[in-house]
N, C-alpha and C positions, 0 to 999 in steps of 0.2 A: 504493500500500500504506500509508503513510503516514498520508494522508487518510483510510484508513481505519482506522488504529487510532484517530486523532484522534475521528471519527465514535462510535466505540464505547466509547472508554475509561473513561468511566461505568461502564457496565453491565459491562465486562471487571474495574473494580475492584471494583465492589460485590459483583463473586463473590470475591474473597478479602478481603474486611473481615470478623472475627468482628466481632458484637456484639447485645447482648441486652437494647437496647431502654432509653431514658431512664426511669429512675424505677424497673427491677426491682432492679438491686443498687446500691450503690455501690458495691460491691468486696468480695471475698472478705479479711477481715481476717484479724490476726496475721501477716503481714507479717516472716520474721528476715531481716533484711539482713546480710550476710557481704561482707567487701572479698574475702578469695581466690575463686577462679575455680575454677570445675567444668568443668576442660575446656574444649570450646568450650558450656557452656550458661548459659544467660540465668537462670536459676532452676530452681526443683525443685518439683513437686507430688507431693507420697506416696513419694519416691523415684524418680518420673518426670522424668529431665534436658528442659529447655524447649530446644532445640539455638538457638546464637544468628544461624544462618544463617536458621533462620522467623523471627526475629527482626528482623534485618537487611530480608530482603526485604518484612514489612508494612511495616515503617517508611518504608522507600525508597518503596513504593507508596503510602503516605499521605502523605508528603512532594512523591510525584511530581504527585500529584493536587490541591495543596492550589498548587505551580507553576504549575499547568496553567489553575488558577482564577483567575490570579492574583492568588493572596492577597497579604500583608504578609506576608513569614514572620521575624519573633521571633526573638532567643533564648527569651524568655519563651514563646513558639510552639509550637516545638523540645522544649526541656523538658516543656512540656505535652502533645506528640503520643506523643513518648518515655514518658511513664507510661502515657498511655492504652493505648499499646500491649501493654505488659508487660503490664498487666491484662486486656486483652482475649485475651491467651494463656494465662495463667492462667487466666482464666474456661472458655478452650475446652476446655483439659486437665481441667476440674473435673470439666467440663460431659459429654468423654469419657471418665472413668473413672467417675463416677457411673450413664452409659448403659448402658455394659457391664453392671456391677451388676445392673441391670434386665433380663440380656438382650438391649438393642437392637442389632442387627446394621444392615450397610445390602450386599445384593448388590453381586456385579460387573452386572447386568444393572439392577439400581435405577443404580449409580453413571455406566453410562455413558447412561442414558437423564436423567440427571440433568444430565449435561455438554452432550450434545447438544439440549437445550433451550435452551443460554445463545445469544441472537442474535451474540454477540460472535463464537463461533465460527462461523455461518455465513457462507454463499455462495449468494446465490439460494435463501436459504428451508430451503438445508440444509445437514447439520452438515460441515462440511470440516475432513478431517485436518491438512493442508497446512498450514491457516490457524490451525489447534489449535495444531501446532507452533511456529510462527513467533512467534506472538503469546508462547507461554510462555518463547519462549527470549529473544527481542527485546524485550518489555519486563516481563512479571513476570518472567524471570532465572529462573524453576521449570524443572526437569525434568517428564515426565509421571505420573513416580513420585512426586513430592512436589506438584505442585497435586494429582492424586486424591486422596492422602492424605488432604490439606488439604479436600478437597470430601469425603471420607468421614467425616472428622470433625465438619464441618459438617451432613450429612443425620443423622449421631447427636443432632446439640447438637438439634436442630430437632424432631425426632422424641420425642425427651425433655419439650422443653418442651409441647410438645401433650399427650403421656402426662398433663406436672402441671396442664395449663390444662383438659384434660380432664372433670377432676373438679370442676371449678367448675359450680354448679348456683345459681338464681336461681328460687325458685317464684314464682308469680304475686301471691302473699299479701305475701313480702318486698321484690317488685316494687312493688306500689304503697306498702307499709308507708315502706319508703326514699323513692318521692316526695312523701309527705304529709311526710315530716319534714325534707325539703330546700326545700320551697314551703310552708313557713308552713300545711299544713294543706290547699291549696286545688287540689284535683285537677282544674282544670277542665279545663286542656288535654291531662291524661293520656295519654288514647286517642290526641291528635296525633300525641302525642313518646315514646308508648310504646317503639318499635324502640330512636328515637333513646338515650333512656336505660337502656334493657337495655344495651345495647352498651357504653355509657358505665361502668354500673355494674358488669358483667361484667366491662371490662378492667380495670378499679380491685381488683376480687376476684382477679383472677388475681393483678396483683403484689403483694396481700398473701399470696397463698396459694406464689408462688415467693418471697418474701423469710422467710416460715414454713419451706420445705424450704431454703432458704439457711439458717437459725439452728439448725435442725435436725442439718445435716451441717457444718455449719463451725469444730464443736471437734475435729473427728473431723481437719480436714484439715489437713495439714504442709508450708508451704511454705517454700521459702527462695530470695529473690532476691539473684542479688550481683548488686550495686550496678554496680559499674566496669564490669562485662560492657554494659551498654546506657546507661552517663551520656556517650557522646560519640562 
């Protein structure tokens, strides 16, 4: 059993890591930091408490995984997984209250066909309870109620971002317009690398066009992280 979490735990992590890609945000700013303590929560989005137990368990999981690699791990390390993290829950609370907004739901029937996709959970090709279980209890530390949660609000975040990448459009005219003005004018190999630079230039549009809906909504939103809740 072992052997096989060892085997899987990649792909067991990278289903509870939020994150939203190098270079779309640096972080939802304004920032109030407060020393007292809300309870048991790690911060606040719109009045939404962040609970320091999701908290806790990314942390432990990024920390397990970074063990596992074996990294150097830091104070300086430490510190720096500890913020990434904050902000990567903040992001996801942003990211699911802004969904709603729009409408986005995700079924019980999306959710568990969602779950029983991850290899991590199978056995021979198919999805097992057993090993659902074990795995959540023995090393993410989750209930079932709380990874689904966590994977429902992740099929929001995802679904959202599609919704804004969506509307990113690339006519054929601005296609070539943009590589005559990156290659000095000289379209020769175009048609080669055509695909190649769509692609290129379309993922560059999207995160200007989510770093646009981040500037957009981000006077709107209220956060507040205390501090002491997640410095140690």
């Amino acid at each position: 059993m072992m052997n096989f979490f060892r085997k899987h735990m990649r792909t067991i992590f990278l289903i509870t890591i939020v994150g939203f890609g190098v270079g779309i945000f640096a972080g939802f700013g304004g920032y109030l930091f407060g020393d007292r303590t809300l309870g048991n929560a790690v911060a606040e989005v719109n009045g939404v408490k962040i609970p320091k137990k999701r908290y806790d368990n990314l942390f432990n999981q990024v920390m397990e995984s970074l063990r596992d690699e074996e990294t150097d791990i830091t104070d300086e390390l430490i510190k720096q997984k500890r913020q990434e993290v904050i902000q990567d829950l903040i992001q996801e609370e942003v990211f699911y209250q802004e969904g709603k907004k729009y409408g986005i739901t995700v079924s019980d029937e999306e959710l568990a066909a969602n779950i029983h996709h991850f290899k991590g959970f199978q056995k021979d090709g198919r999805f097992n309870q057993q090993l659902y279980f074990q795995i959540l209890a023995w090393r993410l530390r989750m209930t079932p109620r709380e990874f689904e949660e966590s994977q429902r609000r992740s099929i929001i975040r995802d679904k959202l971002r599609e919704f804004i990448a969506y509307s990113v459009k690339i006519t054929d005219k601005e296609l070539s317009l943009e590589y005559v003005q990156r290659h000095n004018g000289n379209m020769k190999d175009f048609q080669e690398n055509k695909d190649k630079f769509y692609e290129e230039l379309r993922k560059e549009k999207i995160i200007a066009v989510f770093n646009e809906w981040y500037k957009s909504i981000n006077n709107t939103i209220r956060i507040r992280v205390f501090a002491q809740q997640f410095s140690g």
